[in-house]
C-alpha positions in Angstrom: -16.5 11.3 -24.6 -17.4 12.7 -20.9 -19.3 15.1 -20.7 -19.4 18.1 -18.4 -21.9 17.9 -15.7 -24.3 21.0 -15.8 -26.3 20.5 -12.5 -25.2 17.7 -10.5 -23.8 18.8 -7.2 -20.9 16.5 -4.7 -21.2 16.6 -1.2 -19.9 19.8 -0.8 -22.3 22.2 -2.9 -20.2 22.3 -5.5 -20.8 21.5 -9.7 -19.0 17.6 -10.1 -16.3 17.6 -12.5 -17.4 14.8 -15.0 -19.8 12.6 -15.6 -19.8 9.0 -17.3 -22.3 7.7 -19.5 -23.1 4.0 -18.9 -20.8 3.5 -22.3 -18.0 4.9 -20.4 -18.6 3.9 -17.4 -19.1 0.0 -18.3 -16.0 0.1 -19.9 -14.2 1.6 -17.0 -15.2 -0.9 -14.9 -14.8 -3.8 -17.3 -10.9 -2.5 -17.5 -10.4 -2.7 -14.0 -11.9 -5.9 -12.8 -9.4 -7.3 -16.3 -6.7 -5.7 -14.7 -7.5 -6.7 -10.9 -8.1 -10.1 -11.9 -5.0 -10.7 -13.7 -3.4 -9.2 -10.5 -5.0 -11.9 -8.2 -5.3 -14.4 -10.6 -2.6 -16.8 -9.3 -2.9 -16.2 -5.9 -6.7 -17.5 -6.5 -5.7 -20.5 -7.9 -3.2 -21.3 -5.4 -5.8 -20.6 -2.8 -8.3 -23.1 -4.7 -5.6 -26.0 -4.9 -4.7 -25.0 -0.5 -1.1 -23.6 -1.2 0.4 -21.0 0.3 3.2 -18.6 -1.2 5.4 -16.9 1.6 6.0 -14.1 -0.6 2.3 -12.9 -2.3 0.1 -14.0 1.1 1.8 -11.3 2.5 -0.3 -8.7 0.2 -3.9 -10.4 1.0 -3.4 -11.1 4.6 -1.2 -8.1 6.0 -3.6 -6.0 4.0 -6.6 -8.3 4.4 -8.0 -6.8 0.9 -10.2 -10.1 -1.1 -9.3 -10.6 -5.0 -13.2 -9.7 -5.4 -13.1 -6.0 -3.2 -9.7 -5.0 -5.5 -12.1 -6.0 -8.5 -14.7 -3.4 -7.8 -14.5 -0.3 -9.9 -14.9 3.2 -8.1 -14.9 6.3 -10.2 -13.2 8.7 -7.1 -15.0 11.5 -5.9 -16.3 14.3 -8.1 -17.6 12.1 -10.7 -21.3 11.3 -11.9 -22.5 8.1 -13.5 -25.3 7.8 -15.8 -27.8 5.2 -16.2 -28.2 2.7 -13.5 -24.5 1.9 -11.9 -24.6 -0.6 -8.7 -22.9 2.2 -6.9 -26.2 3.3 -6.5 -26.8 0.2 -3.7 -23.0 0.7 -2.5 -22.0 2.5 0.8 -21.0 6.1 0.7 -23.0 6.7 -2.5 -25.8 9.0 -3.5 -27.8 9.9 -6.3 -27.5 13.7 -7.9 -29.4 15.3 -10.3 -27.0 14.2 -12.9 -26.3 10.6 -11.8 -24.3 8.6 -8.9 -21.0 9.9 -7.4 -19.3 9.2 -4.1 -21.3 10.5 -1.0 -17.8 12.7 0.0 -20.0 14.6 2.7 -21.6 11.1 4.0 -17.9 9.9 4.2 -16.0 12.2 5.5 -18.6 12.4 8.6 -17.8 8.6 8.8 -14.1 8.8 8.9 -12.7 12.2 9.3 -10.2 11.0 12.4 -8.7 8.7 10.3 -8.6 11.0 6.8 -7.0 13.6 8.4 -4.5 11.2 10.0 -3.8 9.3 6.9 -3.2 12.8 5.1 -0.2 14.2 8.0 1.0 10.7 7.9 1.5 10.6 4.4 2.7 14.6 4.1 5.1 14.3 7.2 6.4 10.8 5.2 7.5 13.5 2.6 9.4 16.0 4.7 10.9 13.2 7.1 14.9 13.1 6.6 15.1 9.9 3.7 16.9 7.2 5.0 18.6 4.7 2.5 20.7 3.0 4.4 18.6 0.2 6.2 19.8 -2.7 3.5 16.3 -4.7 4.4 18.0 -6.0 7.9 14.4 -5.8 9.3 13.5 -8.7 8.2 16.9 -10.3 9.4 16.3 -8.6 13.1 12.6 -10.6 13.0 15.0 -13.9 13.0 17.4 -13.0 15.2 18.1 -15.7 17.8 15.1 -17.7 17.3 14.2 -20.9 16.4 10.8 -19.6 14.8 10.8 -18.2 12.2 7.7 -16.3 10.8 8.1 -17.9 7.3 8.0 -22.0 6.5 11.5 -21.4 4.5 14.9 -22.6 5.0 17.4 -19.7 5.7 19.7 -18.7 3.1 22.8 -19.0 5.1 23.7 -20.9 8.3 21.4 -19.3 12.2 25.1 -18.7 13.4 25.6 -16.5 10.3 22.5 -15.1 10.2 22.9 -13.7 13.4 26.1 -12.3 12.9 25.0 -10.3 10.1 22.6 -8.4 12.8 25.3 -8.0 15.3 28.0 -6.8 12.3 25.0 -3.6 11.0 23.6 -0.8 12.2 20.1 -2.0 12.1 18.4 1.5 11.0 14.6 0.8 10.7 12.3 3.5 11.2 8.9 1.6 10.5 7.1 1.3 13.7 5.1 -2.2 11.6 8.6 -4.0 10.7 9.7 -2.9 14.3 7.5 -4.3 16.5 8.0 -7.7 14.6 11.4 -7.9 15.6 12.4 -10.2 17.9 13.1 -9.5 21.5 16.8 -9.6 21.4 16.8 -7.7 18.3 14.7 -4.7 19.4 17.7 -3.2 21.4 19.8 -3.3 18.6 17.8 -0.8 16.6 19.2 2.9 16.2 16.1 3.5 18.5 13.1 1.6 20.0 9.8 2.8 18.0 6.6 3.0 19.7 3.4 3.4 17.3 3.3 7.2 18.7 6.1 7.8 16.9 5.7 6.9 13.2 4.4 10.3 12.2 7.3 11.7 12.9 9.4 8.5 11.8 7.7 7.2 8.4 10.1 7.9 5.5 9.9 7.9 1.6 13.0 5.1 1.9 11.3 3.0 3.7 9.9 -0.7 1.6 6.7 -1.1 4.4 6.1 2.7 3.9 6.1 2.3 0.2 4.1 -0.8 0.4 1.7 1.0 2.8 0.2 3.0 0.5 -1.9 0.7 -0.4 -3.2 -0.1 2.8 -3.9 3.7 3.0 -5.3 4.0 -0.6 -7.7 1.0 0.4 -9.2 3.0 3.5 -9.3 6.1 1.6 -12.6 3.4 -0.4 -14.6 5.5 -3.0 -12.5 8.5 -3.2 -10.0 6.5 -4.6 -10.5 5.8 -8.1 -10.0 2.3 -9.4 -6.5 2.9 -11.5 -4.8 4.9 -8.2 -5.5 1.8 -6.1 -4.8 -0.8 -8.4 -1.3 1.1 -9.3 -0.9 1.3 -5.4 -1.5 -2.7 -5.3 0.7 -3.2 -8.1 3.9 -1.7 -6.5 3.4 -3.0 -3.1 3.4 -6.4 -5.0 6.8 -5.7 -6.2 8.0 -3.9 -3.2 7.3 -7.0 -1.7 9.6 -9.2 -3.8 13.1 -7.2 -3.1 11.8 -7.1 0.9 11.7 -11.1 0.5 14.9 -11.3 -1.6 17.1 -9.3 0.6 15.9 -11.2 3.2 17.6 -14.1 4.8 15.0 -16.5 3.5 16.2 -18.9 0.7 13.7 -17.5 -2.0 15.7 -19.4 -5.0 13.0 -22.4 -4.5 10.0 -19.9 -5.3 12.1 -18.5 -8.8 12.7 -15.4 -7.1 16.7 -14.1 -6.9 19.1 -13.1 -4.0 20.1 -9.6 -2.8 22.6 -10.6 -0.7 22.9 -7.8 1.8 26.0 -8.9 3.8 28.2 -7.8 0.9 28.6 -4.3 -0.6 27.6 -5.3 -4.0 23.9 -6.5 -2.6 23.9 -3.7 -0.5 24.5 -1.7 -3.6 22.0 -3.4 -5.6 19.2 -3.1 -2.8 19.8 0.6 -2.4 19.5 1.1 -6.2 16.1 -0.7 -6.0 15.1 1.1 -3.3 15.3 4.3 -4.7 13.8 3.1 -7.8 11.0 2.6 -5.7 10.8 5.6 -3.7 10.4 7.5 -6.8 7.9 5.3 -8.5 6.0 5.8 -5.0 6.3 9.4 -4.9 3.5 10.2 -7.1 1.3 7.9 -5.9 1.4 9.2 -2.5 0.9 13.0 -3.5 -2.1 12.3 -5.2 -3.2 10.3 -2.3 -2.6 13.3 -0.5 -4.6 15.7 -2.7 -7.5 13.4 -2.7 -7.7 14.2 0.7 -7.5 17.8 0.5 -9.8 18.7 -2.2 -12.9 16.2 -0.5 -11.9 18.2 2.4 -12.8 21.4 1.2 -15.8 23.5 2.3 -16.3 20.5 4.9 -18.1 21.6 8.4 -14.9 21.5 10.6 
């Protein structure tokens, strides 16, 4: 059962909204490092045996997040533990009346620039104009007339071909971080040159790196997140990540993964279909990203 706190007061002054005996809180945490560990699981053993997976490196190296860090349990902000928690030795905690919670004052003090950038980034992402019509060529424009590829994979169909299937699209990507990876006779080709200034204004709810993102921005959110939020955010970057590689013009086929071939209307179809899929499956994630934000933020110095 959790109990009400009666005393305990967060950074702010004001009562916390729970707190955790060492019961509940033991069990909390034991569910999350089972369910973080089963996320990681294979990518540890391919890491103990030296092999590398073009796909999954992608979600522990882009977002350089260790198996171990996922692991650890935070509550989120406005909650109390009982007992003696190892929060009580972690950064950007304190110890109330009532038990340990998340130092929000401590924290914000820390990282207010970037909180308050993360929350317009993620509420302009909402009001943006959606944008369903990229059909994944990003990655095709990051292998556009070169003979280096960024991925140790063969190409699904032939360099000539590949490169016509850039030339033959409107290449529509609005995400500043697939953008600048492009390669340099590819950037021209773009609806419009993006410049990291812009992706305030450009970030869009369409958008697979935008989607996968949130996890990069649920990570530095740290202990206001709690543990399920992030490892939900994980979870669908993970599988973001598979249609972004399958739509791609690597040959995935050897990995067991399938082909969204993108040249023809029927994979243009499928990936559009997925992509909304995910867009909605995103959309609550990044709201309560958003209010996490909002309600540490209140009755904060300015």
């Amino acid at each position: 059962r959790i109990r009400r706190n009666r005393t305990g007061l967060d950074a702010r002054g004001r009562t916390m909204t729970t707190v955790l005996s060492p019961e509940q809180w033991q069990e909390q945490a034991e569910l999350h490092r089972q369910r973080a560990e089963s996320l990681t699981a294979e990518h540890l053993e391919r890491r103990r045996a030296g092999k590398k997976h073009p796909i999954f490196d992608f979600l522990f190296e882009y977002y350089p997040t260790k198996p171990a860090q996922l692991a650890r349990w935070h509550p989120g902000a406005g909650v109390l533990l009982e007992g003696n928690p190892p929060h009580a030795g972690w950064r950007d905690y304190t110890t109330f009346s009532d038990g340990v919670g998340v130092d929000v004052r401590g924290f914000w003090g820390r990282r207010k620039e970037a909180l308050l950038y993360i929350e317009t980034l993620l509420s302009s992402t909402i009001t943006n104009p959606a944008h369903f019509d990229c059909f994944g060529l990003h990655e095709w424009a990051m292998v556009y007339k070169t003979d280096s590829p960024r991925h140790d994979l063969d190409l699904r169909l032939t360099r000539e071909e590949t490169n016509q299937v850039v030339e033959s699209h409107s290449i529509r990507c609005t995400h500043y971080d697939a953008f600048r990876f492009f390669t340099t006779p590819a950037r021209p080709l773009n609806f419009r040159v993006l410049e990291r200034s812009d992706q305030v204004a450009s970030d869009q709810v369409g958008c697979l790196h935008v989607t996968m993102d949130l996890y990069k921005w649920a990570t530095k959110l740290g202990p206001l997140v709690p543990g399920p939020l992030w490892l939900d955010c994980f979870e669908l970057a993970r599988d973001v990540r598979i249609l972004d590689m399958e739509a791609s013009p690597y040959d995935v086929r050897p990995l067991g993964f399938g082909v969204v071939e993108i040249e023809k209307s029927s994979g243009k179809l499928e990936y559009v279909t997925r992509q909304r899929l995910f867009s909605r499956r995103a959309a609550p994630l990044r709201q309560q990203l958003i209010e996490i934000i909002k309600n540490t933020s209140t009755g904060l110095p300015a």
